[in-house]
C-alpha positions, -999 to +999 in steps of 0.1 A: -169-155-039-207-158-046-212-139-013-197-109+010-188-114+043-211-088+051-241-108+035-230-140+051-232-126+083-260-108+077-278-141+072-263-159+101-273-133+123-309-142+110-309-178+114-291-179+150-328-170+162-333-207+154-324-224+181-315-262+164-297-238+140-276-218+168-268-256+184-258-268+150-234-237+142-224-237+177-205-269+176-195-270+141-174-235+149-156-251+182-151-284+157-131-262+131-110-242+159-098-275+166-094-288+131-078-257+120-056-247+150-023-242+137-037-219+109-058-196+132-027-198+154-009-182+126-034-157+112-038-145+145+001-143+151+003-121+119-024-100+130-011-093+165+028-083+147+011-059+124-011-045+153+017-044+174+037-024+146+007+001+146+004+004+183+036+005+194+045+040+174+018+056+189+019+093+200+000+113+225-002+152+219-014+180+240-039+200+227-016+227+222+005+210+204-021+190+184-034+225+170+002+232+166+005+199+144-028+204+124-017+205+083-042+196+058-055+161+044-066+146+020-047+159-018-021+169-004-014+171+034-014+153+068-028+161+103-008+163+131-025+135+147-012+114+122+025+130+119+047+093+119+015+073+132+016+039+118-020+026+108-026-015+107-048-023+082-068-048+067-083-056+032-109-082+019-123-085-017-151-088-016-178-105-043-180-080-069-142-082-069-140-048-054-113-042-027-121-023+004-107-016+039-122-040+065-100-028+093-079+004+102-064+011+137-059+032+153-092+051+143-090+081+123-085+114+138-120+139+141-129+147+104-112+123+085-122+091+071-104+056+062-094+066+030-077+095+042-053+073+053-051+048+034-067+057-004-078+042-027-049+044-053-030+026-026-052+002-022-047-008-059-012-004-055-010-032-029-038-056-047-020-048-082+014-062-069+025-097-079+038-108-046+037-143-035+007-151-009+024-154+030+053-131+022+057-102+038+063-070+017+082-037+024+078-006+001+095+027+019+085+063+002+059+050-025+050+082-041+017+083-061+007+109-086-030+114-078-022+116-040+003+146-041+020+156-014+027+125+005+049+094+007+044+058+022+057+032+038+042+002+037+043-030+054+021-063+042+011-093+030-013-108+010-024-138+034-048-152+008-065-141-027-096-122-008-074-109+025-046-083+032-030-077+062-007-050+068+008-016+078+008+027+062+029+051+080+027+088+057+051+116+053+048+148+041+070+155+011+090+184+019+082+215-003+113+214-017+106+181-029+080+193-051+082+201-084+052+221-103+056+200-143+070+235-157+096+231-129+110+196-136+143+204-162+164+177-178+197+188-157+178+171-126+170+141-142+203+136-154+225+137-128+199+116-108+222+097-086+201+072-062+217+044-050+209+010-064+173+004-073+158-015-046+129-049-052+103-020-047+120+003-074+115-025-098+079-035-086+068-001-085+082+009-121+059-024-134+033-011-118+033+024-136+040+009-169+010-017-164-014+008-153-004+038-179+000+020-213+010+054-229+037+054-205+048+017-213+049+025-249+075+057-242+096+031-223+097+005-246+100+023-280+126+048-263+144+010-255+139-007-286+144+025-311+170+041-296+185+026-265+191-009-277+206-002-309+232+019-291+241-001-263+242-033-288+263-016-317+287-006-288+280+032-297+283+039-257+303+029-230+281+019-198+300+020-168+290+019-135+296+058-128+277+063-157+252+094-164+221+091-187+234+121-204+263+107-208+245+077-226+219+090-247 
């Protein structure tokens, strides 16, 4: 992109004081709604589901109760005005490759910004995945480390390379859910018994190892050193009610 949208309309808003130049862009625009119907028929069908999504969970609180409501925010915590609110969003790239928000509604509530709901390290998330452009993606309870104390569920798409339409709902993780590092024993992780990984298990395991290449070396030489070799000299037996203690 050799220039933002924000530059490009910058200068069109300079040169429609020209009037030939107004006339000109003027009919050109009317000339490409026709020529490209169907697609900004479709983009704006897209738009209006994910708005809709947004819209349609919406919540109105008395005051009492919305001081009643009030947590924290950002690191850690989420205000009652947005307690199950669902926030359509939408991201452009823009020419320095960076990726910010273009879009967020509902707006924020008083003293809080866009990135209070929706931060950055999600952001990377979604633009990091390898998802195939026009499909829609659903990721349910996408816990990050550097955004503790809250959960996501995502909704999107990646309608082209430079656009991203989509939806965040947050939840507050449960105190019980959080474990301080000195906290986390090897009797929990053992007899971890989730259901079958889901898509967005998989995705968001790659995602980890990709971003943390300390992390993707502990998986793969615990794999190739010690898992492998076990599994392949039939040293365990895998079955499906299987524990990892059990295994290694």
């Amino acid at each position: 992109m050799s220039m933002s949208k924000q530059e490009i309309l910058g200068e069109l808003e300079e040169l429609l004081n020209i009037p030939q130049f107004e006339r000109i862009i003027f009919h050109k625009i009317e000339e490409l709604k026709l020529y490209l119907k169907d697609e900004i028929e479709h983009y704006r069908k897209l738009k209006g589901y994910f708005r809709k999504l947004a819209y349609g969970d919406m919540e109105v609180l008395s005051n009492e109760e919305d001081e009643k409501e009030k947590s924290v925010g950002r690191n850690g915590s989420i205000d009652g005005d947005k307690r199950g609110q669902t926030y359509h969003f939408e991201l452009s790239q823009e020419k320095d490759n960076q990726w910010n928000v273009a879009r967020l509604e509902p707006s924020p509530p008083p003293g809080y910004d866009i990135y209070d709901i929706i931060p950055e390290e999600v952001i990377e998330y979604i633009v990091s995945l390898d998802t195939t452009t026009g499909e829609i993606e659903t990721i349910t309870d996408l816990s990050l480390p550097s955004v503790g104390g809250i959960r996501f569920d995502l909704h999107f798409t990646k309608y082209s390379l430079h656009h991203v339409l989509g939806t965040i709902k947050t939840h507050q993780i449960e105190e019980t859910e959080v474990l301080d590092g000195s906290a986390v024993v090897m009797e929990k992780i053992y007899n971890y018994t989730k259901k079958e990984p889901e898509e967005s298990d998989y995705k968001e395991l790659l995602y980890y190892m990709r971003k943390y290449p300390p992390l993707r070396m502990y998986f793969f030489t615990e794999f190739h050193m010690k898992m492998k070799p076990l599994i392949n000299g039939k040293m365990v037996d895998i079955t499906a009610s299987s524990q990892p203690v059990d295994l290694f």
